[in-house]
C-alpha positions as CSV (number, residue, x, y, z in Angstrom):
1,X,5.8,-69.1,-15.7
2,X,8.9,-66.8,-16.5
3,X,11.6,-66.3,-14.4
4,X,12.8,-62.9,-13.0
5,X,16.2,-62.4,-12.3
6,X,17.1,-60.4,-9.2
7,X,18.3,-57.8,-11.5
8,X,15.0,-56.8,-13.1
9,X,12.8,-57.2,-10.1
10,X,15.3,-54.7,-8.2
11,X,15.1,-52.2,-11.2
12,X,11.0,-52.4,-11.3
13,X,11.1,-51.8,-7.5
14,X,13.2,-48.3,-7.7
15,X,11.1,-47.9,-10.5
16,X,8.0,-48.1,-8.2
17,X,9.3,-46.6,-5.3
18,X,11.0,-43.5,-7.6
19,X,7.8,-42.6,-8.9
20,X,5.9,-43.0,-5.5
21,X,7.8,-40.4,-4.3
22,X,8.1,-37.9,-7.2
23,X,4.1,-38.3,-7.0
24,X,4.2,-36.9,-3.3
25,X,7.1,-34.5,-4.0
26,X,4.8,-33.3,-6.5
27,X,2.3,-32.9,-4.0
28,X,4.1,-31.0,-0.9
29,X,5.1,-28.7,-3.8
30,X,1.8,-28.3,-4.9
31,X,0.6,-28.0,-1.2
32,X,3.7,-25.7,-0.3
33,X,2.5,-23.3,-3.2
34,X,-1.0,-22.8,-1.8
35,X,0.2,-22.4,1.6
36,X,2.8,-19.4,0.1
37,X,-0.1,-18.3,-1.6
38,X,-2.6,-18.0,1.6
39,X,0.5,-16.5,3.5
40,X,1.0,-14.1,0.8
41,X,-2.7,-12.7,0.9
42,X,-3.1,-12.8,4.5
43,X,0.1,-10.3,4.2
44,X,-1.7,-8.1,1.6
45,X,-4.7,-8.2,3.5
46,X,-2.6,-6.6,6.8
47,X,-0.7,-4.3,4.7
48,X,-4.3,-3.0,3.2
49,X,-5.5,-2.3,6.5
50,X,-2.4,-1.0,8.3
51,X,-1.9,1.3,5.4
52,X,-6.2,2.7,5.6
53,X,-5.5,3.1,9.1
54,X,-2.3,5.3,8.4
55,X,-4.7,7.2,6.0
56,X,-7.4,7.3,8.4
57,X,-4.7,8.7,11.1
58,X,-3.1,11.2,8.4
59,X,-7.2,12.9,7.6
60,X,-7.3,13.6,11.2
61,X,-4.0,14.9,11.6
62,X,-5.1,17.4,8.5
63,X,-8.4,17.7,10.0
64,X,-6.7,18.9,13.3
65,X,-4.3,21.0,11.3
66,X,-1.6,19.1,13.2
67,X,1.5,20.0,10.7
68,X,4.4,17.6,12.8
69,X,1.4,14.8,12.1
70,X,0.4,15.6,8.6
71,X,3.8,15.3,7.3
72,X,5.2,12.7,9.3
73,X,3.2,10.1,7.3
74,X,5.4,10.8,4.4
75,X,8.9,9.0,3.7
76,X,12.1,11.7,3.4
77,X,12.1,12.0,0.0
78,X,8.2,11.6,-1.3
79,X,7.2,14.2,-3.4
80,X,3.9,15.6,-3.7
81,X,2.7,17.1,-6.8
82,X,1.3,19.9,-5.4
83,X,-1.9,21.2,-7.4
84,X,-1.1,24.9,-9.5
85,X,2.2,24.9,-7.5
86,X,5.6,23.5,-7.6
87,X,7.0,19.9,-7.2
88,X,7.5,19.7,-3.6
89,X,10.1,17.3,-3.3
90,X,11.7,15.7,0.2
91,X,9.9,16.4,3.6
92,X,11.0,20.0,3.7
93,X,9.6,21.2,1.6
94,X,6.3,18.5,1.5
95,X,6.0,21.0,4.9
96,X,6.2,24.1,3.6
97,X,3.0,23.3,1.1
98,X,1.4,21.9,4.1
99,X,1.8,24.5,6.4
100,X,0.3,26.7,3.5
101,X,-2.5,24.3,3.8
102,X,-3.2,24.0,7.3
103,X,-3.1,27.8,8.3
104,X,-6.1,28.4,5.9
105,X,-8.8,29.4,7.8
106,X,-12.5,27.1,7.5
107,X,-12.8,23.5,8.8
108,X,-10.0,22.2,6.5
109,X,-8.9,18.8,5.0
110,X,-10.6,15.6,5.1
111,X,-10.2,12.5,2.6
112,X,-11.3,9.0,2.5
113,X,-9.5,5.8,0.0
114,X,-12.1,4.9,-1.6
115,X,-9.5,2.0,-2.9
116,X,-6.2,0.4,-1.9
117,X,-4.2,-2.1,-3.5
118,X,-1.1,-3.5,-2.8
119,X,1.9,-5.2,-4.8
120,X,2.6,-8.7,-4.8
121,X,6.1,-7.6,-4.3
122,X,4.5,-6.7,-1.0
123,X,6.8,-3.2,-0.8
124,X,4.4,-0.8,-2.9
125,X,1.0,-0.1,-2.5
126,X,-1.8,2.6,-4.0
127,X,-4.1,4.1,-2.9
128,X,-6.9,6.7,-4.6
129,X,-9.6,8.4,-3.1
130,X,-11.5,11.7,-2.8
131,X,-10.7,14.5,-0.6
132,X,-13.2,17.5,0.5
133,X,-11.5,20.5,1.9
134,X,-13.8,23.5,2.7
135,X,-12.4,27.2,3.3
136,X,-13.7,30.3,4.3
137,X,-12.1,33.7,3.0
138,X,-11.5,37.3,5.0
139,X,-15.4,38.1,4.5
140,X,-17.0,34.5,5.8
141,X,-17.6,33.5,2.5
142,X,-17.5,29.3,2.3
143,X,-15.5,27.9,-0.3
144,X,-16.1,23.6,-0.9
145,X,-13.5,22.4,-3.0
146,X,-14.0,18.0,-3.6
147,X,-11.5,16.0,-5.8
148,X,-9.7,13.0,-6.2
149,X,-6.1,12.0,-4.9
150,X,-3.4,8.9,-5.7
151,X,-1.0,8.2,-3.1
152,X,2.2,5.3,-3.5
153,X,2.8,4.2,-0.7
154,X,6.4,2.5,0.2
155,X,7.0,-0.2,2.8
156,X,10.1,0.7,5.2
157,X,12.5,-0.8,6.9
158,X,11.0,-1.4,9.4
159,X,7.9,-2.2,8.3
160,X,5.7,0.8,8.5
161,X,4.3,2.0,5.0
162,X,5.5,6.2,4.2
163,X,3.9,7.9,1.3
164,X,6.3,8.4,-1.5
165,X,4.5,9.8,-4.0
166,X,1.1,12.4,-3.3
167,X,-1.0,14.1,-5.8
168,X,-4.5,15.8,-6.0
169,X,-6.2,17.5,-8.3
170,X,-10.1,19.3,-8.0
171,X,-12.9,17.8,-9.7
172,X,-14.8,14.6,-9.2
């Protein structure tokens, strides 16, 4: 039977014991990874609702032709690309086009996401969906206008999610 000197049977046992560990090491990583993973999409999943409730919140507030509302669900400098009109750039003037908007006579504004999706980043989001807003002119006459919108929407500070960027256009 061969001899082992103290030497070698020390080296076989870090040997061992090194790769033991690395094995486990590999695993809490591999572990830790899903777990980040599961945290991240539980985080998405939060920010997807918090963000249709804001949109939810920001129909009525046009539905109610509440202006202080409306526009308060926009960060200070969003821009909305306002359809056959100007770039309406920072809060101001985001105001101005909605107060336009809101003093038109007929039921108003309404809109729906139809889809949401938000960045792994976690700081950006989207959102598109179609918007109805229905009018009536000086002699009673209806007027039923349906389109689409895409709105960016931008994670603050403090946590809340501000639209940055707005744009519509007519047509389904």
């Amino acid at each position: 039977m061969p001899r082992f000197r103290p030497f070698t049977v020390l080296l076989v046992t870090l040997f061992v014991l090194g790769s033991t560990a690395a094995c486990s090491m590999q695993q809490g990583v591999k572990d830790g990874g899903a777990e980040r993973e599961r945290e991240a999409q539980q985080s998405r999943a939060a920010d997807e609702a918090a963000i249709r409730a804001a949109s939810t919140a920001w129909s009525q507030a046009a539905q109610a032709k509440d202006l202080d509302k409306a526009v308060s669900f926009y960060a200070d400098d969003a821009i909305e690309f306002v359809d056959k009109g100007p770039l309406a750039k920072g809060k101001e003037n985001i105001r101005e086009s909605w107060k336009k908007l809101l003093a038109l006579p007929g039921p108003g504004l309404s809109f729906a996401p139809t889809a949401i999706a938000i960045a792994k980043s976690g700081d950006m989001a989207y959102e598109y969906g179609l918007y109805d807003i229905i009018t009536t002119d000086k002699n009673g006459k209806t007027n039923d206008e349906k389109g689409k919108y895409v709105t960016v929407w931008k994670k603050q500070a403090d946590g809340s999610w501000k639209v940055a960027i707005d744009i519509d256009n007519p047509g389904q």
